[in-house]
Each structure stands twice: as structure tokens, then as C-alpha cells.
C-alpha positions in Angstrom: 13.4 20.8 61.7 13.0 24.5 60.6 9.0 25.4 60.1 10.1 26.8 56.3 10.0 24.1 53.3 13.1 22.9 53.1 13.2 22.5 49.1 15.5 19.6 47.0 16.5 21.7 44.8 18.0 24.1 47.6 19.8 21.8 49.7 21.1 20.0 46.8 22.8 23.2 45.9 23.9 23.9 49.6 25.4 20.9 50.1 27.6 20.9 46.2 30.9 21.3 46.6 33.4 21.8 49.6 31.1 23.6 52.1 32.4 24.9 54.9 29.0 26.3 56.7 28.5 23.2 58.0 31.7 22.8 60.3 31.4 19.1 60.3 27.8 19.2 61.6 25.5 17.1 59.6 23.4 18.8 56.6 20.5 19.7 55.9 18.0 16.9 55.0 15.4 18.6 52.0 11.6 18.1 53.3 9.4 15.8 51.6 6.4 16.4 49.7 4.3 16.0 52.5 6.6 18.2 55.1 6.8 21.1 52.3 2.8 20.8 51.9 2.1 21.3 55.9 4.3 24.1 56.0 3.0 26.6 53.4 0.3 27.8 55.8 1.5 28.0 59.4 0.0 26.7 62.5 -0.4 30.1 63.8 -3.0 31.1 60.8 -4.9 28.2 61.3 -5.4 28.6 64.9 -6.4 32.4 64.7 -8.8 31.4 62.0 -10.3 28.3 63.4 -12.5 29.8 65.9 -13.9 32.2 63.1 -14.4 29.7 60.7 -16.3 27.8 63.1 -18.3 30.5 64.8 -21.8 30.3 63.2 -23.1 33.6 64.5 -20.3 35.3 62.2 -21.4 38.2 60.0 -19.9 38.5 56.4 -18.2 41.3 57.6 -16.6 40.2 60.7 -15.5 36.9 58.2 -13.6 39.0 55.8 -12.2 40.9 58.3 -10.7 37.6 60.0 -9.7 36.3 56.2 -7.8 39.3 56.0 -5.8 39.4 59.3 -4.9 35.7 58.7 -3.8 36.5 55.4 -1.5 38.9 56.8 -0.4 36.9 59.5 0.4 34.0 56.8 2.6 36.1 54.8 4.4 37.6 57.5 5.0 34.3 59.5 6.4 33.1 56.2 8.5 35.5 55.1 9.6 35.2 58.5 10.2 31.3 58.9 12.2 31.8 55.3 14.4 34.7 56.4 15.7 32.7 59.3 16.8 29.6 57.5 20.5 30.0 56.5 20.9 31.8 53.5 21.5 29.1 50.9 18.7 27.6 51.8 16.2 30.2 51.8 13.4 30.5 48.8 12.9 34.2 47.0 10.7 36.4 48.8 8.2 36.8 46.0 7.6 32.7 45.7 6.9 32.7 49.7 4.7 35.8 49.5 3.1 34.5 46.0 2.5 30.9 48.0 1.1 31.7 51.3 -1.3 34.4 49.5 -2.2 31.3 47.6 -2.3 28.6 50.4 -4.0 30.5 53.2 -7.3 31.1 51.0 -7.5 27.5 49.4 -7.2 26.1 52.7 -9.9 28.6 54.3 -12.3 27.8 51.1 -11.6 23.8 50.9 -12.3 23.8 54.8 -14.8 26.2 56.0 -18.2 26.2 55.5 -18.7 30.0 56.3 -15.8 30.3 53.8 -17.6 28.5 51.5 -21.0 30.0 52.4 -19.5 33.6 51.8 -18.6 33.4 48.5 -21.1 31.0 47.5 -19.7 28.5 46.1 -20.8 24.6 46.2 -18.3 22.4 49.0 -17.2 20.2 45.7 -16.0 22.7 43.6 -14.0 23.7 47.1 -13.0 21.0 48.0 -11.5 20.8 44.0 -9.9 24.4 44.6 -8.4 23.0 47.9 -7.0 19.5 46.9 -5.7 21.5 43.3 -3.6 23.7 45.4 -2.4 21.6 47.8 -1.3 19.1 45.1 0.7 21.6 42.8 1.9 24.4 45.2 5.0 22.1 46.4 5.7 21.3 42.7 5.6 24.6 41.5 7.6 25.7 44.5 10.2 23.6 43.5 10.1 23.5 39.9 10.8 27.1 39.6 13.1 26.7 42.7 15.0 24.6 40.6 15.3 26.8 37.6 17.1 29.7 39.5 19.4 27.5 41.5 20.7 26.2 37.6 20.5 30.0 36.6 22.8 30.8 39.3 25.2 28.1 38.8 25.8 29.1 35.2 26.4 33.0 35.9 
């Protein structure tokens, strides 16, 4: 299973028509809500922010500092998980960078304390923020997905 959503909308399109990139191998399955939601913000991210985030002696400084490198991170590993699926299946590089630069700091507010304490906002309302994002990101993803495959088609 490639660590990249896997949208409908893209492997529907892959798999129209007489395709010969599969070579009788079997085709792509499209990811569910679920498996698209996990993978908008890689592991990697998570695990080089975790022991920040959990580190109570942190400064404010040494927090944005951390918020920014896995920002980076998330957006490189992400471009980089899309760019090696095959190439009909791939999302446009501005909806991956516009997502994980989206994702990454939802998740970091809706689960962090320090996060939260940072910017000063109450849990709820990040928790709100969090659950908001990870409820319409995939949707989005895939609505707009959805237009340019069609846009394609008819050119």
C-alpha cells in the first residue's frame, strides 16, 4: 500500500479504458476515507515532533523552531510519497503542499498542549480546529481531485 492517498477519483480514471500499465497485474484499489485521513501527515513528522510536544521544559522558541522543521519535513515527505506513485495516480503538487501545510499544524494544535499553550488558545476550540480539518481535508482532496480528472477528460 503506497504511504500517498490513494484518491477515487484517480484510480477511477487510471483504471478507464484499455490500460496497458498494469500488464495484467491487479489495480490499484483507491484508499478509503480513513486510509487517505492517516496519510496526510506522515509518521515521520509525528515522531520528530512527539518528543517536543511532550517536553515540558520547552521554551516558545525552541517550540517554533521544532513546528517549523516538521512542517518542512511534512511537505517534503509528501511531495515525496506523491511523486513516486505512478503517474496517473499522483495528486497536483500544489493540493499536497496546500494539505500537509494544512494537516501538520491542525494536528500539532488539536494534540499538543505546548501547541496549544503557545498560541493560547482554549483545548476545545483545538480540538474543534483539529476534528474540522481532519473531517474535510480528504473531501476537499478529492472533490477538487475530481474536477481536474473531468477537466482532463474533456480536453
Amino acid at each position: 500500500m503506497p504511504r500517498a492517498p490513494l484518491l477515487p477519483s484517480l484510480v477511477k480514471a487510471s483504471n478507464a479504458g484499455d490500460n496497458p500499465t498494469y500488464a495484467g497485474a491487479a489495480a490499484p484499489e483507491a484508499d478509503g476515507y480513513a486510509e487517505r485521513l492517516i496519510k496526510y501527515i506522515p509518521g515521520e513528522t509525528i515522531a520528530f515532533f512527539l518528543p517536543f510536544a511532550s517536553f515540558t521544559g520547552i521554551s516558545d522558541g525552541q517550540l517554533i523552531a521544532a513546528l517549523a522543521v516538521a512542517e518542512i519535513l511534512t511537505l517534503y515527505w509528501t511531495l515525496d510519497r506523491n511523486a513516486k506513485l505512478r503517474g496517473d495516480l499522483r495528486r497536483p503538487k500544489v493540493l499536497v503542499a496546500v494539505w500537509s501545510l494544512i494537516a501538520f499544524p491542525a494536528w500539532a494544535l488539536g494534540t499538543s498542549a505546548t501547541t496549544q499553550h503557545l498560541l493560547g488558545w482554549p483545548a476545545l476550540t483545538c480540538t474543534l480546529i483539529l476534528a474540522g480539518t481532519a473531517s474535510l481535508i480528504p473531501a476537499f482532496d478529492e472533490l477538487i481531485v475530481k474536477m481536474i480528472v473531468k477537466r482532463r477528460a474533456e480536453e
